[in-house]
N, C-alpha and C positions, 0 to 999 in steps of 0.2 A: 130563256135560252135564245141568245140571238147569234146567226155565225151566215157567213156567206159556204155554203153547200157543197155550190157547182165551181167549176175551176173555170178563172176568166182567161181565152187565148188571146185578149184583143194588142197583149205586149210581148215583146220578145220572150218574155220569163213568162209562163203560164202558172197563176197566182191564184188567192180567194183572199188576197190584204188589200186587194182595191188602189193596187201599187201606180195606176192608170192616173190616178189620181193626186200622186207623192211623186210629185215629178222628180225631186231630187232624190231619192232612195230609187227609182228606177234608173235614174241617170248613172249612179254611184255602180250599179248591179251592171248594166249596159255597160260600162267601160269595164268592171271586171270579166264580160264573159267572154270573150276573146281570148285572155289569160288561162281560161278556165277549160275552152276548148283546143288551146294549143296543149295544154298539160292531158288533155284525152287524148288527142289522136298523136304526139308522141310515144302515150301509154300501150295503146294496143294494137297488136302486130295489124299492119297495114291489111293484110288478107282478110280480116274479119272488120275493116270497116265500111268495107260496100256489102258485106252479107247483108241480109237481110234473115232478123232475129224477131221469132215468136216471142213478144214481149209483154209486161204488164203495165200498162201507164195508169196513173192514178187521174182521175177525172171528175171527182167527190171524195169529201171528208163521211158521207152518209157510211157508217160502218155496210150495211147492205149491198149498196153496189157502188162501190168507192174504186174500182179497174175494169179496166177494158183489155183485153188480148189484142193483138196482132203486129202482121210485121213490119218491122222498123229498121232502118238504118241506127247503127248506136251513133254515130256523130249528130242525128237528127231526132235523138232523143228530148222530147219536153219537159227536160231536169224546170221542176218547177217550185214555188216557193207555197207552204200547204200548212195550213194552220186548222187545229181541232174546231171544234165549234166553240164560242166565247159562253161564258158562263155567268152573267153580269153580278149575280149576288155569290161568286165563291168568294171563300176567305184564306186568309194564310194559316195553312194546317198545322204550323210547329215555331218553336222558339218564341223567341220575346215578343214577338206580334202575333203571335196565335191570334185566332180571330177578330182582326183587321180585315177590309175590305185588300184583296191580292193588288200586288202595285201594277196599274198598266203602263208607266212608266219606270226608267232606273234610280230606286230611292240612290241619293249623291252618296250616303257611309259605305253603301255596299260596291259600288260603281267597282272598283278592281276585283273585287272577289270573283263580283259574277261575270267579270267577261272575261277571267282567268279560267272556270269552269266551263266558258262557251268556247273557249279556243282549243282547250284539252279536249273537248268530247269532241268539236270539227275536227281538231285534225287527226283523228283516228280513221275519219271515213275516207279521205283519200288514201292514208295510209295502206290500208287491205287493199286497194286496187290494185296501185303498186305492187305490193306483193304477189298480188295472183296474174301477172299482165301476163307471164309466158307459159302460164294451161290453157288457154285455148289453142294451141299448136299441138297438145297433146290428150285434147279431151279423150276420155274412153268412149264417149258416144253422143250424139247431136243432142240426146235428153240433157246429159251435164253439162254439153258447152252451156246450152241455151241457159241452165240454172247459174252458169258461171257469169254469164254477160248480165241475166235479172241483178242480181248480188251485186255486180258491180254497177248499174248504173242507177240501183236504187242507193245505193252508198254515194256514189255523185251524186244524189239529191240531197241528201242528207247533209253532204256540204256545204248545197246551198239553202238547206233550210238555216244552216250555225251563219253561213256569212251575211244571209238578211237580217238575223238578228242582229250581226256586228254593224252591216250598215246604218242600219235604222237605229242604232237606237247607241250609238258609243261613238260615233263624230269619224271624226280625222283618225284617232286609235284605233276603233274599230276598223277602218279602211285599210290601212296599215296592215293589223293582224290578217283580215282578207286574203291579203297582196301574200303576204308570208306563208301563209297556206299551200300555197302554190308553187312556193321557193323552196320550201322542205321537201326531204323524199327520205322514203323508206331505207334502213339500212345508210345512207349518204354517209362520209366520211364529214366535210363541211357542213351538213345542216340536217340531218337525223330529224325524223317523227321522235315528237317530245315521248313517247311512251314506249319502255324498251319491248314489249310485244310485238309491237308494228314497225321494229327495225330486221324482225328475224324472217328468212326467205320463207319461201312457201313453194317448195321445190316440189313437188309432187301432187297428188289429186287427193292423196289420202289424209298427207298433209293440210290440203284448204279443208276435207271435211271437218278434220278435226279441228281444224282454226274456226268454223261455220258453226261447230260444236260448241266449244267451249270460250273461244275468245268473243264470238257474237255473243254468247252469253255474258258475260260480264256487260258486254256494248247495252242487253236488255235491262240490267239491273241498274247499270249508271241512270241509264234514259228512264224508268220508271221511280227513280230517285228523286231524278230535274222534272218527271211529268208534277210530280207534287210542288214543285216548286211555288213562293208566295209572289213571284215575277213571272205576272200569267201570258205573256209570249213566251218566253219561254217554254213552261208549262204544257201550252196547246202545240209547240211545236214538237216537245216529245213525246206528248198522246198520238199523233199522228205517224211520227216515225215507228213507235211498237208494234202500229199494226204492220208495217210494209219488214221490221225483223224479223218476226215470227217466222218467215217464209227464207229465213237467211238458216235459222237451226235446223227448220224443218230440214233443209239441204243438207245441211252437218248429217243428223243426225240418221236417217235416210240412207244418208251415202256410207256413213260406216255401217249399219245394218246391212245393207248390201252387200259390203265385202265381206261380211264378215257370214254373212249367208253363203256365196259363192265359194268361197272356204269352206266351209262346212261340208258343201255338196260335193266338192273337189273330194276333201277326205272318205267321205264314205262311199261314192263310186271306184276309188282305189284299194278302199277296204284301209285305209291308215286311221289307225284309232289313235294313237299317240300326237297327241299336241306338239309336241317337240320333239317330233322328229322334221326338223328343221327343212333339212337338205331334200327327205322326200317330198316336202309338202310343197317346199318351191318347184321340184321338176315338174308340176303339176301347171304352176301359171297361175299360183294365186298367191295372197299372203299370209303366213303362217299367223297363227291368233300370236303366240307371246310379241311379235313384231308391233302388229295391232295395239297390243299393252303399253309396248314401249312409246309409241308416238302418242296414245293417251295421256300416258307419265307424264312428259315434257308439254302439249298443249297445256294440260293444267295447272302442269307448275307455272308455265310462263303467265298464265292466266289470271292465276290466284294474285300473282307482286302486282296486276294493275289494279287492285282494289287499296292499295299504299301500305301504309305504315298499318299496326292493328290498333294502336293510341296514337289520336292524330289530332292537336291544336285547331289545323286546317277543318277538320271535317267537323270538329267540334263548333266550331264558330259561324261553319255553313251553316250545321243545322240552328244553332241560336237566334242564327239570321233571317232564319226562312226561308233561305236561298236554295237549298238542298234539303232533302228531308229522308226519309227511311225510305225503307222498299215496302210500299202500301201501306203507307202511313196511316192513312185516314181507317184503315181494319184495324187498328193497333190498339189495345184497351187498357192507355197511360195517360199520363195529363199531354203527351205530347211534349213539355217540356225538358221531361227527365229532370227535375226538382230531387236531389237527394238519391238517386236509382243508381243500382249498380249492374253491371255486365261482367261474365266470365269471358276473361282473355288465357291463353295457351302462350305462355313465353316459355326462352331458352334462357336459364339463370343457372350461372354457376355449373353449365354442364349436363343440365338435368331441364326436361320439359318439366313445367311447372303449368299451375291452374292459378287466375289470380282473382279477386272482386277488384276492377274497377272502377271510377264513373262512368256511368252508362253514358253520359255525353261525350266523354274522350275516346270512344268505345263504338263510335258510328261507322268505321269504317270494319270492325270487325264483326258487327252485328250486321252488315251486307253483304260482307264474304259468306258469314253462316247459313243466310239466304241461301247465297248462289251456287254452297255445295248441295244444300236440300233442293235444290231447282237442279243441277247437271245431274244428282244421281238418278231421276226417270230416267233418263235413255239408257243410262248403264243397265239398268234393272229390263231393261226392255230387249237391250241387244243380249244378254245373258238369258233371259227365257228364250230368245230365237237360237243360242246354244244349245241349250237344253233340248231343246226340240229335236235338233237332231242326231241326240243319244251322245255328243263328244263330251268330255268332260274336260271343261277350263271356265275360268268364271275372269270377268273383266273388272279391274276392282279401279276407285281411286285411289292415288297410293296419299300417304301423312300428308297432313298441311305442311311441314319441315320439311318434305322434299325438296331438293333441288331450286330452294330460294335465292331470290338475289337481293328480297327487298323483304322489311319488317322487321318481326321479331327472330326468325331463324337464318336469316344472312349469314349468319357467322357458324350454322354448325352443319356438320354432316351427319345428315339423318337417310336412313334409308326407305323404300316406301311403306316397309312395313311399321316403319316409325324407330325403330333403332337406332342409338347412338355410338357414332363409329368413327375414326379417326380419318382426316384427309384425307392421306395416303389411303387410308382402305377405303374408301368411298371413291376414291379417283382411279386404281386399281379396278374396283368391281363397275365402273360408269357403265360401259357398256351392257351389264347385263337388265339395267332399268332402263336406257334411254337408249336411241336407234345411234348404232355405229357408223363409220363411214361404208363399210359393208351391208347393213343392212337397209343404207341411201339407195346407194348403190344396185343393190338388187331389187326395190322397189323403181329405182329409173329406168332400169330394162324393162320394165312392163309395160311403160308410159307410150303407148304405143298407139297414136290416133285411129280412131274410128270414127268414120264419116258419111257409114251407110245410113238412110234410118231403119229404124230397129234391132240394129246391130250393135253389140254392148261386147270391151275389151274382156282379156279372158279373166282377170281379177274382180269383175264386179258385176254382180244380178241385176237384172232388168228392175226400173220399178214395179210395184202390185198397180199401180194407177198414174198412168198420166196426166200431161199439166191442163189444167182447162176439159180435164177431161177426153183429152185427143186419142184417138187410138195408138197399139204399139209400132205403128211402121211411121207416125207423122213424123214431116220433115220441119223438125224447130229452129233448126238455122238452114236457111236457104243460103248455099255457103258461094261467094264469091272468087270463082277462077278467073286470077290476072294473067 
């Protein structure tokens, strides 16, 4: 096991690739980062970037103590370039090269695949910035901005963990896609984030929970896919990134417990036992659970189309490649090939969900979606025992995989969450009772109501049980800048 540990500052990018030394791959990175900080401090409202933000830098790959706390300017953030430890005798875990020495450079047949892969998972992580640039104007409390500002400028690293990879190791193309990175934006009419997830707003706080929720979650599954990768930069560069997501869902999932606690306690101090009774539960200043439901629905439907198609040539040939591989491959007790093996797929045929056998190699992208509903449903199961707890009776369910699809096998039909097969019109008809109306935006915008004391928490959402680093409940995590 050999890896550089500690993070080198001695270059503008704070690295452990020895980039000091690659002059040209520093050069390439140096001329992008100008680009890179003009697309930050465009992004977020000018008021928050002389705060000074309780923050986490990474400083070691040593899982032990791999961050350090404190406060920071985000424009003077050490977005740096952070690689796992090297692992000299691994091998490539799957496809035709199974047990091969992992390539430390880009084998030439694969060269487009995989920097096709490294540009779709890059440009997701500017994307969510984008999206979330205008909650901090309305965090409910100094504890969320500051989770807001972490999230997003570990996401900026993540950028440039994909764009060192393009540098270094795909020429002039690679340089290129970089450049492009930066040219896209979320939502854009002319130049959209390639993944339709990361064009949709993120107009509220309850909203990025559940994007922190569910959409980081898929971002875990992809990145634990590429960690197995048999292209071991790669590879070490998304062992590193899983540790810094986990603290992205934790957020997600946190933050909807919260409200959904703070709800809770609303109803029973009022004496309102009925879930739906809508109008009283809002004169209260919180948000009613079926609302909750409804922004669930929709983060996961949007969620589930970025895992693609559920039979997919593409994903088949990654994994053949060794380019991509399963979610924790190496636990998996098959030859790894998938020689002759089949997979149950859920299609929509002739009108009717059907079950089908088929090649478990065409079948890679829907054997990681099946993952990642067994991975999102912990928090469901968790936030519904914190119902339970306080005597209301509503349960937070996933609704169908055939919900509200845009992409795969149920695109074309209208299914409802409880899986029922229903005609346009009456699926377009009943929309609103599954997914949040322009009224029910609407009355979650009116709550959006900044708070900027510390220890002071909007009326929709519970304090945490523990703060970050351990801090007490009054600390001040963003030292907020008055122009």
């Amino acid at each position: 096991m050999s890896a550089v540990m500690n993070v080198s500052y001695d270059t503008q990018i704070p690295n452990n690739v020895n980039l000091s030394s690659d002059r040209r791959v520093l050069k390439a990175l140096e001329k992008w980062h100008p680009g890179y900080l003009n697309w930050w401090n465009d992004l977020i409202p000018d008021q928050f970037q002389q705060s000074l933000v309780y923050l986490r830098t990474a400083v070691s790959v040593d899982p032990k103590g791999w961050a350090k706390f404190d406060y920071v300017k985000m424009p003077e953030y050490r977005w740096g370039v952070l690689l796992a430890p090297q692992n000299e005798e691994r091998t490539i875990p799957c496809g035709e090269h199974k047990g091969e020495p992992a390539w430390q450079e880009v084998p030439g047949e694969y060269r487009a695949m995989l920097r096709r892969l490294i540009v779709i998972q890059g440009d997701t992580e500017p994307a969510s910035v984008e999206q979330q640039r205008h909650l901090g104007i309305t965090a409910p409390s100094l504890y969320d901005m500051r989770n807001l500002f972490q999230v997003n400028v570990e996401e900026g690293r993540h950028l440039w963990a994909m764009v060192y990879l393009l540098h270094k190791y795909f020429g002039k193309d690679g340089r290129e896609e970089a450049d492009d990175m930066l040219r896209r934006s979320s939502g854009s009419e002319e130049a959209p984030r390639m993944l339709g997830a990361f064009n949709e707003a993120t107009p509220d706080w309850l909203s990025f929970f559940m994007f922190t929720y569910f959409t980081d979650r898929d971002g875990k599954m992809q990145l634990e896919s590429l960690a197995q990768s048999g292209f071991d930069p790669l590879s070490r560069t998304c062992r590193f990134m899983l540790t810094e997501e986990a603290h992205h869902m934790f957020v997600g999932e946190t933050g909807v417990g919260r409200t959904i606690q703070k709800t809770c306690e609303a109803m029973n101090e009022a004496g309102i036992t009925d879930p739906y009774d809508i109008n009283k539960i809002r004169d209260l200043g919180v948000i009613d659970l079926p609302t909750i439901q409804k922004k669930a629905n929709m983060h996961y439907s949007l969620s589930l189309d970025l895992f693609g198609s559920e039979v997919s040539t593409n994903a088949a040939n990654a994994f053949n490649a060794g380019i991509k591989a399963r979610y924790m491959e190496t636990k998996i007790d098959d030859d790894h090939q998938l020689q002759g093996q089949d997979y149950r797929v859920r299609r929509f045929l002739d009108g009717k969900i059907v079950e089908e056998e088929v090649p478990a190699l065409s079948a890679i992208n829907m054997r990681l979606r099946d993952d990642y509903v067994r991975d999102a449903s912990g928090g469901i199961k968790r936030w519904n025992a914190a119902i339970k707890k306080t005597g209301i009776e509503f349960e937070i369910k996933l609704p169908h995989e055939g919900f509200h699809r845009q992409i795969g096998e149920f695109a074309s039909a209208s299914i409802t969450p409880e899986g029922d097969i229903i005609s346009a019109d009456a699926w377009a008809t009943r929309r609103n009772e599954w997914l949040p109306s322009d009224a029910d935006g609407d009355y979650i915008k009116s709550l959006m109501v900044p708070v900027t004391e510390p220890g002071k928490y909007a009326s929709w959402i519970a304090p945490p049980r523990i703060g970050i680093d351990n801090q007490p409940g009054d600390f001040e995590y963003v030292k907020l800048h008055m122009a």
